[in-house]
C-alpha positions, 0 to 999 in steps of 0.5 A: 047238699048234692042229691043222691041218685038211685042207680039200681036195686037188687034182691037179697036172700031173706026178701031184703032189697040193696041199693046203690047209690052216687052223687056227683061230687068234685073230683069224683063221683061218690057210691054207696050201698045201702040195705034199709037205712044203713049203709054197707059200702062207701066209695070212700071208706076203702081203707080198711077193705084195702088192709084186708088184702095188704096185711094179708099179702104180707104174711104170704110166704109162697111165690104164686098163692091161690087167695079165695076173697068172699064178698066183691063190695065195691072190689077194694080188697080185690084191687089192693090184692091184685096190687100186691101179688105176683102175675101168677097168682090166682084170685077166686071172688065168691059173690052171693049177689049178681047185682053186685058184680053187674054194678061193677061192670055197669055204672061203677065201672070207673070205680072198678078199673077193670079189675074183674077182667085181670088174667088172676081172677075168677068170678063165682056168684054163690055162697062162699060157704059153700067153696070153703066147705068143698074145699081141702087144702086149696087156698094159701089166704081166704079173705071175708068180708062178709055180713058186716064181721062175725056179729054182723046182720044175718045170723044164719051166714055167721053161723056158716062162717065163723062158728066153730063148724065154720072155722073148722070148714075154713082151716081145712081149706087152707094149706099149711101156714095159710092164712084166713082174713076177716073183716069186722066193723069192730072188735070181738073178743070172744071171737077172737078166743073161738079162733084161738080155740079152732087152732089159729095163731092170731093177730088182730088189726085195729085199721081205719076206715079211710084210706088216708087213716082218719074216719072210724076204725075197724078189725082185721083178724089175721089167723094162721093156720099151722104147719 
């Protein structure tokens, strides 16, 4: 087995420390993120990252659209994104950790592509809750990927994002038929009827994990707010 080298570490809010990690491997160099004992982010789960921005790109219906991304990760979604919409689109990524984007930059540099440096992006460390709760009517798409899905590991950046308030926040962000994204590592039913119930149609995406479409499959909520 290929030893993983430590590359980095980096503070998160609530005290807990994140880690990333590479081990060389035949053809190219493997990443991983890692919070404790689990691992947040592999180099080679892109798959559904990747869906996050195509699935949503596809239901844009406006020539040049302003898309918020919350959560860099390993830049997936941004890179897919990017991909997909035209020169003059403009792409905000919120990243509540510096360190992420520093390991970009740094020693996942071949990883990202210069992706931070295209003339579309903008690159803001914060809360992304916080943009979308100044926001109105700014956005055509917000993408989240942020705390592993709404049932994810810190309560407190849930309830910002996908409570009732949250959502609230979120559909005033967008504009008409604009559409908010969100990753989850599974499905939520109940989430899915909070969505309903804040005035989104919805469409919910099983999508897989690797981007050659084996590996464990994830959610993908496309919710559309009204005209």
């Amino acid at each position: 087995m290929i030893a993983r080298e430590l590359l980095g570490t980096a503070s998160i809010p609530g005290g807990d420390e994140l880690k990333l990690f590479r081990r060389a491997l035949k053809g190219a160099d493997e990443y991983s993120i890692m919070l404790g004992r689990i691992e947040l982010m592999n180099s080679r789960l892109s798959g559904s990252e990747e869906a996050l921005a195509t699935l949503t790109c596809k239901r844009l219906a406006v020539k040049n659209p302003r898309i918020l991304i919350g959560g860099y990760g390993m830049g997936f979604t941004l890179r897919a994104a990017l991909a997909a919409l035209p020169p003059q689109a403009n792409v905000e990524v919120v990243e509540l950790i510096p360190a992420i984007v520093k390991w970009a930059r740094e020693p996942m540099a071949d990883l990202t592509q210069d992706c931070l440096d295209d003339s579309r992006v903008t690159i803001t460390t914060g809360d992304v809750s916080n943009v979308i709760n100044t926001a109105d009517r700014e956005y055509d798409a917000i993408l989240l990927d942020v705390d592993n899905g709404p049932d994810g590991l810190t309560h407190e950046a849930n309830d910002r994002l996908y409570s009732m308030a949250g959502l609230e926040k979120a559909k005033k962000a967008l504009r008409s038929n604009g559409i908010l994204a969100i990753w989850s590592s599974e499905s939520d039913s109940r989430f899915t009827r909070r969505l309903q119930k804040s005035g989104f149609a919805v469409d919910e995406e099983t999508v897989s994990a690797r981007s050659n479409g084996k590996g464990a499959k994830h959610t993908i909520w496309l919710a559309c707010k009204p005209a």
